[in-house]
mmCIF file as Biopython writes it, N, C-alpha, C and O atoms, coordinates in Angstrom:
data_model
#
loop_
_atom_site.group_PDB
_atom_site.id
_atom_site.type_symbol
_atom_site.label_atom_id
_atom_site.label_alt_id
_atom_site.label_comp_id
_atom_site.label_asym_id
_atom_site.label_entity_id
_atom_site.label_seq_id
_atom_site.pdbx_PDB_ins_code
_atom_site.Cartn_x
_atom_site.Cartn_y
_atom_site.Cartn_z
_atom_site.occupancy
_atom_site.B_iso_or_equiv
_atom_site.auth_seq_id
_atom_site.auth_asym_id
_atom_site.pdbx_PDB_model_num
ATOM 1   N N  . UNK A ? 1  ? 7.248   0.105   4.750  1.0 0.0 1  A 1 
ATOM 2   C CA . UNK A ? 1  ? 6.694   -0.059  6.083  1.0 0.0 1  A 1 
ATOM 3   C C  . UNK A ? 1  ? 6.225   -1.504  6.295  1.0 0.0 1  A 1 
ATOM 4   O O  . UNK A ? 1  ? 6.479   -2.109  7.337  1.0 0.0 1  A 1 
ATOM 5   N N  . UNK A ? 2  ? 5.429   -2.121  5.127  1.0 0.0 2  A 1 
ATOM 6   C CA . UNK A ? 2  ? 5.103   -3.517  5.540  1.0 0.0 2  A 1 
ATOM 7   C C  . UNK A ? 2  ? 6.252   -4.326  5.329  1.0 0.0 2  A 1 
ATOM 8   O O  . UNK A ? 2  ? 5.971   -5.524  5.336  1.0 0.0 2  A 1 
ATOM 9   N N  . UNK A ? 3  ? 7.716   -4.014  5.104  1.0 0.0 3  A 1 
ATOM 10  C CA . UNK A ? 3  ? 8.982   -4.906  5.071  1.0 0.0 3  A 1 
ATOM 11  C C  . UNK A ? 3  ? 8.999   -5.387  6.650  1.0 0.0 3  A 1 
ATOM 12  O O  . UNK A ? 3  ? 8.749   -6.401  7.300  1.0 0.0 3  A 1 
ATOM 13  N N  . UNK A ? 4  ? 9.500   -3.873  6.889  1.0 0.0 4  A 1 
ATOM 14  C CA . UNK A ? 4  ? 9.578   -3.437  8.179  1.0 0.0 4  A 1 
ATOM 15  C C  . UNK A ? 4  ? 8.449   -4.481  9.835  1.0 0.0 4  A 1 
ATOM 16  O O  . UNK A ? 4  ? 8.647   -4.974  10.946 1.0 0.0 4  A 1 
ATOM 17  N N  . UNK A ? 5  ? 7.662   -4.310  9.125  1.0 0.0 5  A 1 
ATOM 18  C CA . UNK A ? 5  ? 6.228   -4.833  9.918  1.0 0.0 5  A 1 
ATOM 19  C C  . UNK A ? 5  ? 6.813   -6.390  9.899  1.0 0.0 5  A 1 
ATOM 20  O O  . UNK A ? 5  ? 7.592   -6.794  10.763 1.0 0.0 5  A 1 
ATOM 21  N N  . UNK A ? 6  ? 6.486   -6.947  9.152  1.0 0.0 6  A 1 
ATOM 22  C CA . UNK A ? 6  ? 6.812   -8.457  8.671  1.0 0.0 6  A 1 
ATOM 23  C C  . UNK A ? 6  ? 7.913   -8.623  8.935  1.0 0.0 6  A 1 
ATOM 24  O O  . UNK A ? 6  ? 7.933   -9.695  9.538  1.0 0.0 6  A 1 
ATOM 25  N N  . UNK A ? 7  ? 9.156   -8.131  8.854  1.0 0.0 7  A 1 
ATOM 26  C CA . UNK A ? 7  ? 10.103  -8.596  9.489  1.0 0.0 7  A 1 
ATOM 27  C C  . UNK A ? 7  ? 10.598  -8.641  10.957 1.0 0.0 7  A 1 
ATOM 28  O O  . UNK A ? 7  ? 11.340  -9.554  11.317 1.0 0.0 7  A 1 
ATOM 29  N N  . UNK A ? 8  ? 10.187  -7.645  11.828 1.0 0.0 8  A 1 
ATOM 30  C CA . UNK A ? 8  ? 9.763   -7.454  12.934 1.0 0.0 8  A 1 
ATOM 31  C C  . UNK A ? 8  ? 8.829   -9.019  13.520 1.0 0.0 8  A 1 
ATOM 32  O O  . UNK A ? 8  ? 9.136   -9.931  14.288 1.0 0.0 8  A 1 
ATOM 33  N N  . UNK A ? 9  ? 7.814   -8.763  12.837 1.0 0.0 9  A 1 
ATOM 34  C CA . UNK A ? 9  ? 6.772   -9.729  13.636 1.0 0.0 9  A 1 
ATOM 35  C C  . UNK A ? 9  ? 7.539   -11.337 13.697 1.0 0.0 9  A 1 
ATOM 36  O O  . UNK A ? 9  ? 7.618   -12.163 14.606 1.0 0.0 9  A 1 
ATOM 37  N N  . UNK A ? 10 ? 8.084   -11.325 12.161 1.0 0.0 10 A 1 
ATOM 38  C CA . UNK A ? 10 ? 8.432   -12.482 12.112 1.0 0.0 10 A 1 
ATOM 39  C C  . UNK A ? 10 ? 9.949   -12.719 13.150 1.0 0.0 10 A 1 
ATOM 40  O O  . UNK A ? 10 ? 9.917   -13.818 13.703 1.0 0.0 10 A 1 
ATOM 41  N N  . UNK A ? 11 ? 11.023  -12.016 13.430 1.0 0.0 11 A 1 
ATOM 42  C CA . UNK A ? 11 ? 11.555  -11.928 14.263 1.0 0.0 11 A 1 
ATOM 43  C C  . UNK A ? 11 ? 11.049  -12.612 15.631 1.0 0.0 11 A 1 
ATOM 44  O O  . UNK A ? 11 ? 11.371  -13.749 15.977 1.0 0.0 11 A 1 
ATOM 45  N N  . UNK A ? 12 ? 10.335  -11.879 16.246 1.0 0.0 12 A 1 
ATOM 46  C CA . UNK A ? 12 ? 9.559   -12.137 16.991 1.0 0.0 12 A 1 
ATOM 47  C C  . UNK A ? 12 ? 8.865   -13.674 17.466 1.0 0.0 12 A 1 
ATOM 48  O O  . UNK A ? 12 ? 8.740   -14.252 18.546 1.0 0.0 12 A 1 
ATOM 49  N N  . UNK A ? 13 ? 8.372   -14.088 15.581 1.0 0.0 13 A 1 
ATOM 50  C CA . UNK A ? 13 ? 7.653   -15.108 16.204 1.0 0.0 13 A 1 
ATOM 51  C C  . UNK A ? 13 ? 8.764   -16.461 16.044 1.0 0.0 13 A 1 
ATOM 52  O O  . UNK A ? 13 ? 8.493   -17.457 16.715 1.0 0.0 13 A 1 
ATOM 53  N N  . UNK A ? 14 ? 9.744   -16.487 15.346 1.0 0.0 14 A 1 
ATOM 54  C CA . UNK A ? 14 ? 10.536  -16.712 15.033 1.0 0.0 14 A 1 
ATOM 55  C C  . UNK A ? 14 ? 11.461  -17.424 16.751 1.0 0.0 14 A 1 
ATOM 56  O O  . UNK A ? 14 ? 11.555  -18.550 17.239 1.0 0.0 14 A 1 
ATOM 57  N N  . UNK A ? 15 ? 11.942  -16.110 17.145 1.0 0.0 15 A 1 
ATOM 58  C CA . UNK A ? 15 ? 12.637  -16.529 18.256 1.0 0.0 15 A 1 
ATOM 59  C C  . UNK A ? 15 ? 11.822  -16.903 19.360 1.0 0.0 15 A 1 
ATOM 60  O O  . UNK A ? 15 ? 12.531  -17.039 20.357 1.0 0.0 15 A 1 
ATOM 61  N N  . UNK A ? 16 ? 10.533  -17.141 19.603 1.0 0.0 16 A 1 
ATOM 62  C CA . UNK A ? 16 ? 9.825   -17.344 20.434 1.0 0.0 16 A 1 
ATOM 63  C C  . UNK A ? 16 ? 9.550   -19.335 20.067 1.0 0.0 16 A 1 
ATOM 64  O O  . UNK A ? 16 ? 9.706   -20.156 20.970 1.0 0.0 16 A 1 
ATOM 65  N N  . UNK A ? 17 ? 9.263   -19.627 19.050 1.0 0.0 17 A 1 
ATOM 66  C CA . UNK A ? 17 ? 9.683   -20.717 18.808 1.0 0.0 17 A 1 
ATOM 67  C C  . UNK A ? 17 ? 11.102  -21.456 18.978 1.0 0.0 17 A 1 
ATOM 68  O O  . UNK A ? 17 ? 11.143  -22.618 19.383 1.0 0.0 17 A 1 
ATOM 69  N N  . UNK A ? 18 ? 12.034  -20.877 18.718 1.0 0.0 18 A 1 
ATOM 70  C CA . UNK A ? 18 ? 12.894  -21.281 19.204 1.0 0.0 18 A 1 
ATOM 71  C C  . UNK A ? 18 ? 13.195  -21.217 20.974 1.0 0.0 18 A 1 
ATOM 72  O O  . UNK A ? 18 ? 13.723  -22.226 21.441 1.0 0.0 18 A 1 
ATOM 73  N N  . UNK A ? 19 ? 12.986  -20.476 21.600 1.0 0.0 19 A 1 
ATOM 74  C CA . UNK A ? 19 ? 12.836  -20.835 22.699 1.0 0.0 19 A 1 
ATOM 75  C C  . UNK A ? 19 ? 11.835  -21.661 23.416 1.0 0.0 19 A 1 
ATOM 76  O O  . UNK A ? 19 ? 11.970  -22.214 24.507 1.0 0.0 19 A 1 
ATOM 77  N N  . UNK A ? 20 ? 10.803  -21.654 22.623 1.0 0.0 20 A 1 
ATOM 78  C CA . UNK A ? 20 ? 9.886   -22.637 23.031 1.0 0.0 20 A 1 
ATOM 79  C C  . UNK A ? 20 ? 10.818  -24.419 22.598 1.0 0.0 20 A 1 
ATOM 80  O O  . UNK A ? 20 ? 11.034  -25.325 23.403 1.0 0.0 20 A 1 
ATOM 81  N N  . UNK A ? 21 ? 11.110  -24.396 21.399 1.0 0.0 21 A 1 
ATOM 82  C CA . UNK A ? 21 ? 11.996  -25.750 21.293 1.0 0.0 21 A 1 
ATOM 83  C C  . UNK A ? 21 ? 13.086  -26.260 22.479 1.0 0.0 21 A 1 
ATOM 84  O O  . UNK A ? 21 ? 13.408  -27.411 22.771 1.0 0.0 21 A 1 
ATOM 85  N N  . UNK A ? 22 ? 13.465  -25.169 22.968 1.0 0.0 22 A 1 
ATOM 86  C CA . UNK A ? 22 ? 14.854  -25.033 23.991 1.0 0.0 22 A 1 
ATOM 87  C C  . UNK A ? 22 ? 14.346  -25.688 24.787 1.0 0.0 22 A 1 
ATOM 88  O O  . UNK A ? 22 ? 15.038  -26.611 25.217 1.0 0.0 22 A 1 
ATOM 89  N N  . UNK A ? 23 ? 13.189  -25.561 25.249 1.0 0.0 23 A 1 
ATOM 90  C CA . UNK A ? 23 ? 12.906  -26.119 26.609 1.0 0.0 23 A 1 
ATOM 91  C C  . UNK A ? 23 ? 12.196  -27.772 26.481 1.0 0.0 23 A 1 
ATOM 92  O O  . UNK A ? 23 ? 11.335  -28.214 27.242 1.0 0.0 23 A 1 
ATOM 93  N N  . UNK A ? 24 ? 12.802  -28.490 25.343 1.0 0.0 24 A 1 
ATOM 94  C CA . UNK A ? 24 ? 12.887  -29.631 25.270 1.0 0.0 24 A 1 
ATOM 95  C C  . UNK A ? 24 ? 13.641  -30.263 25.897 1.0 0.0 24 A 1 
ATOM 96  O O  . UNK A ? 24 ? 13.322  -31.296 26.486 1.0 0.0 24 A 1 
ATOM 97  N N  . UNK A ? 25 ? 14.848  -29.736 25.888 1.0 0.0 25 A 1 
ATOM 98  C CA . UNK A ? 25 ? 15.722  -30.120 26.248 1.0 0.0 25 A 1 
ATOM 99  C C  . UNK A ? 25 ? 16.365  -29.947 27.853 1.0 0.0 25 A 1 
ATOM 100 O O  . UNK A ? 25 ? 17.108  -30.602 28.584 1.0 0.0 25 A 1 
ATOM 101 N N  . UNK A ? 26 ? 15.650  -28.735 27.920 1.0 0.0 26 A 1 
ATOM 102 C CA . UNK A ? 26 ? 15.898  -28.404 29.386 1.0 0.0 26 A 1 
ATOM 103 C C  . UNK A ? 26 ? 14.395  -27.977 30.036 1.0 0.0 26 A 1 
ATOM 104 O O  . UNK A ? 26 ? 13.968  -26.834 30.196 1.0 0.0 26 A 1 
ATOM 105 N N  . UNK A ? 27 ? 13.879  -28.970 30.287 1.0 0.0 27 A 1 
ATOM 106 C CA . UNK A ? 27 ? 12.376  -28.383 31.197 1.0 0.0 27 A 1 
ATOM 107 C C  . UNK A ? 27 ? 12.524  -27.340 31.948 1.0 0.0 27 A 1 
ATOM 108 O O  . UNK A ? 27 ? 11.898  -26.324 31.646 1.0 0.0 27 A 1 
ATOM 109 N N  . UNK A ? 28 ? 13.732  -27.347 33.565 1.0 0.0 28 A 1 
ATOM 110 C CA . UNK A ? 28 ? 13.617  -26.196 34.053 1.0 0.0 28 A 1 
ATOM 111 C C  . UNK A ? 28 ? 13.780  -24.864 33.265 1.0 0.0 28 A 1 
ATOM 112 O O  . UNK A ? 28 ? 13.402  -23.841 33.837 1.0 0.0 28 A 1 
ATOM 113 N N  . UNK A ? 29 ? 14.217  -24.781 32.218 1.0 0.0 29 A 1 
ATOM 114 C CA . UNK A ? 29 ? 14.747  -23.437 31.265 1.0 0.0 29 A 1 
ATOM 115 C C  . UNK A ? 29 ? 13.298  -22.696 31.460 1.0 0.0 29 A 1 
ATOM 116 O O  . UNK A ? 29 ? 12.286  -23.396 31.510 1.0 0.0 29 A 1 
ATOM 117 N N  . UNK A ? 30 ? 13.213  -21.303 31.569 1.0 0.0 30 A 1 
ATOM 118 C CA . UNK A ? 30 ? 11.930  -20.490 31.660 1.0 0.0 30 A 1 
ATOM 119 C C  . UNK A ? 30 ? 12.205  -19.286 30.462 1.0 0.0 30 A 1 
ATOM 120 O O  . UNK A ? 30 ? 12.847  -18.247 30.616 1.0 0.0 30 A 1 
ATOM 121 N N  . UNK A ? 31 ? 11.558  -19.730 29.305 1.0 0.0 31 A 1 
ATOM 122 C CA . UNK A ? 31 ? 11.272  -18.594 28.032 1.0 0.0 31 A 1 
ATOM 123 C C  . UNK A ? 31 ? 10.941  -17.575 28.390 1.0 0.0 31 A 1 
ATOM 124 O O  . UNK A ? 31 ? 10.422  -17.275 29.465 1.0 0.0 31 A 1 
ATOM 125 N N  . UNK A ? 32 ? 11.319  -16.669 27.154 1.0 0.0 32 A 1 
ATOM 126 C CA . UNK A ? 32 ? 10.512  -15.221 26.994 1.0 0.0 32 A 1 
ATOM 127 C C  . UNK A ? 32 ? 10.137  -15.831 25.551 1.0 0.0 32 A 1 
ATOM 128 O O  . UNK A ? 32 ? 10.802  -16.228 24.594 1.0 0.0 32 A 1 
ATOM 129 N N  . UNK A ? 33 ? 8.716   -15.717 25.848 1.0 0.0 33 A 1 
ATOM 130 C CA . UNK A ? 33 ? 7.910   -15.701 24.686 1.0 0.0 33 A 1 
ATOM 131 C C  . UNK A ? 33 ? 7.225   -14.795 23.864 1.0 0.0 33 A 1 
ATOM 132 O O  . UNK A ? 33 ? 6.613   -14.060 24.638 1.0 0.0 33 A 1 
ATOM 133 N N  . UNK A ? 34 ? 7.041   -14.516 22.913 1.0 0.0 34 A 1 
ATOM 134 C CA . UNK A ? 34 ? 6.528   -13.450 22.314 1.0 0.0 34 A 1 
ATOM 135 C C  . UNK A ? 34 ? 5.463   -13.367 21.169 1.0 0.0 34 A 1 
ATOM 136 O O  . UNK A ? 34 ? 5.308   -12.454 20.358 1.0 0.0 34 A 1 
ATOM 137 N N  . UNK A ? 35 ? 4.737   -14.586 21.301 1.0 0.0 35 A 1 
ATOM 138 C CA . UNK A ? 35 ? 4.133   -15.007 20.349 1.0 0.0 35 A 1 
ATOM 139 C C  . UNK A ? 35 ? 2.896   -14.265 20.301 1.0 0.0 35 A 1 
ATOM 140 O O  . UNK A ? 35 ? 2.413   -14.256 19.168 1.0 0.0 35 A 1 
ATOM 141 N N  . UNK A ? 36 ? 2.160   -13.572 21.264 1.0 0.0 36 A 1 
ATOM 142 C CA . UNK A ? 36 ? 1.276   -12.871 21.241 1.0 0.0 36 A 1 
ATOM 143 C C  . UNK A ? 36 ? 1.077   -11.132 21.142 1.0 0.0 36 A 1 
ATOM 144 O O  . UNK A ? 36 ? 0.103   -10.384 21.228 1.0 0.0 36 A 1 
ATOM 145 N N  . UNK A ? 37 ? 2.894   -10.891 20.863 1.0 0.0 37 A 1 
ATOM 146 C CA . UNK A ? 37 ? 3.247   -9.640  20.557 1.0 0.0 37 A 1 
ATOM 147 C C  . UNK A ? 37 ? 3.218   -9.473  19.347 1.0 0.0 37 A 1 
ATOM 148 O O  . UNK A ? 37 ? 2.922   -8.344  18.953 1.0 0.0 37 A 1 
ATOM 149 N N  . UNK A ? 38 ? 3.603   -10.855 18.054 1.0 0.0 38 A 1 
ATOM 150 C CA . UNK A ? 38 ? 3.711   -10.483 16.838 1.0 0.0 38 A 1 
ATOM 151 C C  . UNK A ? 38 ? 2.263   -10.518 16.388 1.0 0.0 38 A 1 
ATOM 152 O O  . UNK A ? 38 ? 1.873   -9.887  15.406 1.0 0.0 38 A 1 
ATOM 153 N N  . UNK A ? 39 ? 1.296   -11.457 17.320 1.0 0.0 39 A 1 
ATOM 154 C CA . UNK A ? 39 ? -0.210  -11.597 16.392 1.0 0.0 39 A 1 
ATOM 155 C C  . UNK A ? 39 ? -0.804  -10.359 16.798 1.0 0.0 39 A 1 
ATOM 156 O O  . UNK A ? 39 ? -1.629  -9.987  15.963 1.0 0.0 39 A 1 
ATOM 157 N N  . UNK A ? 40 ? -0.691  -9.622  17.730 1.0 0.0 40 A 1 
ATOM 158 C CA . UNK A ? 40 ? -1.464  -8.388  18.012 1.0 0.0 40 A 1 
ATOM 159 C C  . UNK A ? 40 ? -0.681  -7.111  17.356 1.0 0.0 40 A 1 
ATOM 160 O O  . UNK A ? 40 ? -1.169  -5.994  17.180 1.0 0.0 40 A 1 
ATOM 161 N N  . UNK A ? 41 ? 0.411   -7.459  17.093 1.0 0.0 41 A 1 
ATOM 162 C CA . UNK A ? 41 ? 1.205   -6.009  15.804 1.0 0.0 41 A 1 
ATOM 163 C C  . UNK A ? 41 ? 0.502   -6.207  14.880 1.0 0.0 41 A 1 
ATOM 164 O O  . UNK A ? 41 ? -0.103  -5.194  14.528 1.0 0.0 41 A 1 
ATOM 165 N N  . UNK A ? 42 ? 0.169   -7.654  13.937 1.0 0.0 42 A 1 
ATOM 166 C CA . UNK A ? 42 ? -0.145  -7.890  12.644 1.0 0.0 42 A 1 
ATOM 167 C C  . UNK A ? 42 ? -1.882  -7.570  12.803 1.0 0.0 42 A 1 
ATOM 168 O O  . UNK A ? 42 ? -2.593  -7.098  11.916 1.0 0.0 42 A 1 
ATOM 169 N N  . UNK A ? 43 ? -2.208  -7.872  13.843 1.0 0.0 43 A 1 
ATOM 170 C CA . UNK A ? 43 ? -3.775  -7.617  13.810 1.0 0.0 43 A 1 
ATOM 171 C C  . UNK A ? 43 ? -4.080  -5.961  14.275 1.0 0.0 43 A 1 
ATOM 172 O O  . UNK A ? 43 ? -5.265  -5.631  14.319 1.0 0.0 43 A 1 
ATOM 173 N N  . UNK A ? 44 ? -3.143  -5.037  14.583 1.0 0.0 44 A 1 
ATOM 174 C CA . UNK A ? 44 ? -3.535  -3.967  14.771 1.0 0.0 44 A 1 
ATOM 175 C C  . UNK A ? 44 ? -3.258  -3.118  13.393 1.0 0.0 44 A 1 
ATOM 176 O O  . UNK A ? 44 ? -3.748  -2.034  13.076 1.0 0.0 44 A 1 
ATOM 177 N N  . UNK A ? 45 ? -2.364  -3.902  12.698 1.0 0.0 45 A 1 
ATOM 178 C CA . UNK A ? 45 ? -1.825  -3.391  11.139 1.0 0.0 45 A 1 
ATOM 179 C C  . UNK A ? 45 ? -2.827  -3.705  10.375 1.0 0.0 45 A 1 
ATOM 180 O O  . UNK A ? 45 ? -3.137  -2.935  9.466  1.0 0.0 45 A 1 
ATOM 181 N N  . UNK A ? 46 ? -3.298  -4.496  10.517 1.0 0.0 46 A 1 
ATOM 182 C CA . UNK A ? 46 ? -4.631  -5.242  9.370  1.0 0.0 46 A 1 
ATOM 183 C C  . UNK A ? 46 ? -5.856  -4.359  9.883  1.0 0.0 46 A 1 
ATOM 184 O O  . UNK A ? 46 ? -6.659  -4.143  8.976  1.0 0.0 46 A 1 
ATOM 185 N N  . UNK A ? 47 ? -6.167  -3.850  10.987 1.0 0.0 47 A 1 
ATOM 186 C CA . UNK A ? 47 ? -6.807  -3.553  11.562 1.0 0.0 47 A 1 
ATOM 187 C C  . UNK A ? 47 ? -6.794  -2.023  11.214 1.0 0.0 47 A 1 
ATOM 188 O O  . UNK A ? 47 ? -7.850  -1.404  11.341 1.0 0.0 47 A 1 
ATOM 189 N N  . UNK A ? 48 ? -5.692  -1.389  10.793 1.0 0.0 48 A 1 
ATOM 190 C CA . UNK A ? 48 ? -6.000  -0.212  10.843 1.0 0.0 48 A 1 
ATOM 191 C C  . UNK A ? 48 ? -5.243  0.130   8.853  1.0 0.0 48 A 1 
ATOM 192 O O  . UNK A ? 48 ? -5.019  1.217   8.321  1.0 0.0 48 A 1 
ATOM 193 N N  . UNK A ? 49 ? -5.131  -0.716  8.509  1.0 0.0 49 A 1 
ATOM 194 C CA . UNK A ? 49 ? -5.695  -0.777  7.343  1.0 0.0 49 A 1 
ATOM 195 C C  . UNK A ? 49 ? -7.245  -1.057  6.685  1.0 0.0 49 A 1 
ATOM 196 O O  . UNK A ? 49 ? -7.677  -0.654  5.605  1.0 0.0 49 A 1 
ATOM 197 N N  . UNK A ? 50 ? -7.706  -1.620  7.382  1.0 0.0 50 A 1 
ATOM 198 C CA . UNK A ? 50 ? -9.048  -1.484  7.134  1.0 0.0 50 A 1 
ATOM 199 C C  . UNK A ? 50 ? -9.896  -0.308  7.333  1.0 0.0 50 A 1 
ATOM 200 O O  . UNK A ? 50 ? -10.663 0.140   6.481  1.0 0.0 50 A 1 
ATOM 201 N N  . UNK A ? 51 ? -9.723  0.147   8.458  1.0 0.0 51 A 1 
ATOM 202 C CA . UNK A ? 51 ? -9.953  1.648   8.671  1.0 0.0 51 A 1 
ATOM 203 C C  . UNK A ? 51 ? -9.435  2.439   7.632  1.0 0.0 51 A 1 
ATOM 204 O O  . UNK A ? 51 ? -10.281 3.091   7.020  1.0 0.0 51 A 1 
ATOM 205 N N  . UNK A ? 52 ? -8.191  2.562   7.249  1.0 0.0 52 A 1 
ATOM 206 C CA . UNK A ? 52 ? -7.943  3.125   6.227  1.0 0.0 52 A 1 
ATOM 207 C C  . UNK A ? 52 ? -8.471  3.481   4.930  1.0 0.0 52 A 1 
ATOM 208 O O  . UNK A ? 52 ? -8.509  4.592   4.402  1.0 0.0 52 A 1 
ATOM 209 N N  . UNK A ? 53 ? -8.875  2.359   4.499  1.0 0.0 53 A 1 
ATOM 210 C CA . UNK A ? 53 ? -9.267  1.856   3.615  1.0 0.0 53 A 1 
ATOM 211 C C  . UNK A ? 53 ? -10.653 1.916   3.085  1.0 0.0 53 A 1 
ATOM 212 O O  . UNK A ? 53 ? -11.056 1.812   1.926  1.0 0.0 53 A 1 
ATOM 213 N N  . UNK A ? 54 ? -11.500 2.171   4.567  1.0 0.0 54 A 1 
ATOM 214 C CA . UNK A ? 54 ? -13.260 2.459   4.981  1.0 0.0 54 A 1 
ATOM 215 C C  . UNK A ? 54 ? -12.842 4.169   5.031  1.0 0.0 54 A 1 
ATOM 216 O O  . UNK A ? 54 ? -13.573 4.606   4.143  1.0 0.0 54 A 1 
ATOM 217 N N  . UNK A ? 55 ? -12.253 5.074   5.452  1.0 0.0 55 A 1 
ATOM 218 C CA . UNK A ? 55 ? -12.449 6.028   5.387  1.0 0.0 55 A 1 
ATOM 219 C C  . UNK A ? 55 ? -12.318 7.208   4.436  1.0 0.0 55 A 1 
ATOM 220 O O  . UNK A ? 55 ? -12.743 8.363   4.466  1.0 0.0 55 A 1 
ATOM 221 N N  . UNK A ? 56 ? -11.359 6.298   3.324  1.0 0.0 56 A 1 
ATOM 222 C CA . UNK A ? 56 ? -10.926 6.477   2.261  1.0 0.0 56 A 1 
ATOM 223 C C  . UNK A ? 56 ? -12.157 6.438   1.008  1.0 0.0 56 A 1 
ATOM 224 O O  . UNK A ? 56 ? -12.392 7.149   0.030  1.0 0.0 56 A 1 
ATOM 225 N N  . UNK A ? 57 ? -12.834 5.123   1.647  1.0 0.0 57 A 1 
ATOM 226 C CA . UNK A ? 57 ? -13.879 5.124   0.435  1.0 0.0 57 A 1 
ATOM 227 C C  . UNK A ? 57 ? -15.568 5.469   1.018  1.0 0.0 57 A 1 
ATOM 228 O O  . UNK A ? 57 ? -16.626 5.143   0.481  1.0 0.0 57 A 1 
ATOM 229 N N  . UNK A ? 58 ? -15.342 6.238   2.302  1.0 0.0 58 A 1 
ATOM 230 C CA . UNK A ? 58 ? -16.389 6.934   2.826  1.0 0.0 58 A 1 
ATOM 231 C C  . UNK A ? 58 ? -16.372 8.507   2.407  1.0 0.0 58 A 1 
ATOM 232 O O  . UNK A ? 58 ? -17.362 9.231   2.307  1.0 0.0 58 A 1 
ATOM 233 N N  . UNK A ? 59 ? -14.952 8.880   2.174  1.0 0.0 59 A 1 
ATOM 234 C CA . UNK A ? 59 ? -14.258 10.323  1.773  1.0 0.0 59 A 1 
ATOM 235 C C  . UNK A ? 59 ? -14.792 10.503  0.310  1.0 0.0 59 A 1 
ATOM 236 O O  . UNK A ? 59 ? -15.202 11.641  0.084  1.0 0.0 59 A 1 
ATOM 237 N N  . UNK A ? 60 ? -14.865 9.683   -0.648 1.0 0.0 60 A 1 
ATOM 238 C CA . UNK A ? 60 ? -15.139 9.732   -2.019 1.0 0.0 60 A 1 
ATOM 239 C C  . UNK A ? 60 ? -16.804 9.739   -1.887 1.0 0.0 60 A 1 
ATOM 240 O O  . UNK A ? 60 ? -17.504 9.779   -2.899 1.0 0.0 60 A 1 
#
């Protein structure tokens, strides 16, 4: 699952940089960016691993 996660996000942040580079070259060009889709996947994953992790050692 965290392959999965990480490769995804990085996808993501990945081609969003590259379109952000694109528009060096062409100012009018208008991106799809996605850079705030991969930090809020990775922070809801971290995020609910921690939970995990607290309820796990609230259970014991």
């Amino acid at each position: 699952m965290d392959v999965l996660v990480a490769l995804g996000t990085s996808a993501a942040y990945f081609y969003s940089l590259y379109e952000s580079l694109k528009t060096i070259g062409d100012p009018t060009y208008m991106p799809h960016l996605y850079f705030e889709t991969s930090a809020i996947l990775i922070t809801l994953i971290l995020f609910g691993k921690y939970l995990e992790k607290k309820a796990l050692t609230i259970k014991q």
